[in-house]
C-alpha positions as CSV (number, residue, x, y, z in Angstrom):
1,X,-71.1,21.1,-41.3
2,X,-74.1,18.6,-40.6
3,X,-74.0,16.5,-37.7
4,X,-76.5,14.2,-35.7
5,X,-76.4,14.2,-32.1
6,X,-76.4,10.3,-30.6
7,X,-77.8,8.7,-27.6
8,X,-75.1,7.9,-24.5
9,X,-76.0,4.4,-25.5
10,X,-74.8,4.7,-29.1
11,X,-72.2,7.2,-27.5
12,X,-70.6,4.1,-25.5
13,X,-70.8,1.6,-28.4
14,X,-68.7,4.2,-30.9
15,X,-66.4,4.7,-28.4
16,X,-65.2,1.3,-27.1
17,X,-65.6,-0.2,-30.2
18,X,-62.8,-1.8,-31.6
19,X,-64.5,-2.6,-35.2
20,X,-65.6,-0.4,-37.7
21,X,-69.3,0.1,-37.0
22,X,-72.0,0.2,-39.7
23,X,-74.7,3.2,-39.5
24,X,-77.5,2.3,-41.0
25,X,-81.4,4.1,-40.8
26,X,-84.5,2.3,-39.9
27,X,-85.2,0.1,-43.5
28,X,-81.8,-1.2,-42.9
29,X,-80.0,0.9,-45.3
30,X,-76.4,1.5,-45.2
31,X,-75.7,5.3,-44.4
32,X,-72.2,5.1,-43.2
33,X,-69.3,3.6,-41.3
34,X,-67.7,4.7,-37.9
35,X,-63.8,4.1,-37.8
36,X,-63.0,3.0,-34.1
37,X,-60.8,5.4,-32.0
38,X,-57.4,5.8,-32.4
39,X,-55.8,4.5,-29.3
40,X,-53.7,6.6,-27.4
41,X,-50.9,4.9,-27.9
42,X,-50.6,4.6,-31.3
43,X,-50.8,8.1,-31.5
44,X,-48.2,8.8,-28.9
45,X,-46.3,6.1,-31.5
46,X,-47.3,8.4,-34.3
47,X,-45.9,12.0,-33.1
48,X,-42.8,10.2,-31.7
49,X,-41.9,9.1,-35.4
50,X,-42.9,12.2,-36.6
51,X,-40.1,13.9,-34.2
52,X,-37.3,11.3,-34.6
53,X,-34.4,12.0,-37.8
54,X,-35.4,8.7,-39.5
55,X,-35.5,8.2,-43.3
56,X,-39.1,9.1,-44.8
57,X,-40.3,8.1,-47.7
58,X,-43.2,9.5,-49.9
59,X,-46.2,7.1,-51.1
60,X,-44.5,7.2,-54.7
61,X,-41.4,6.4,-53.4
62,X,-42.6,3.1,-51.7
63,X,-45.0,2.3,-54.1
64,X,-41.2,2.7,-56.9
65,X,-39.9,0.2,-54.3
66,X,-42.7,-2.9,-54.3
67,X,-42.7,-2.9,-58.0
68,X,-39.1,-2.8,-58.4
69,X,-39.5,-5.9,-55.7
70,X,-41.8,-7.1,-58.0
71,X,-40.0,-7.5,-60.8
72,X,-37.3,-9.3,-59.3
């Protein structure tokens, strides 16, 4: 794997983001996009769901239930 090592400035402005932040090189071209952090508790949220007996439902089966709501 590649990777590029940033400035603590850059560092700081990933991290506390709350956007999605646009990487782009010096002509202003578009290289990539930086997903903010996860916060901690919706990951905590997350692995609690994952633990509880709840109903889950695949992709398939939810996408089965819009359209049939869609055809109603």
């Amino acid at each position: 794997m590649s990777y590029i090592t940033v400035t603590e400035e850059q560092a700081e402005l990933i991290l506390s983001g709350n956007q999605t932040i646009e990487v782009r090189d010096a002509g202003g071209r578009v290289l990539g996009h930086i997903p903010p952090p996860i916060p901690p508790e919706e990951i905590a949220l997350a692995k609690a769901s994952k633990l509880s007996n709840g109903p889950r439902y695949s992709f398939d089966q939810v996408l089965a239930h819009l359209r049939s709501l869609e055809s109603q």
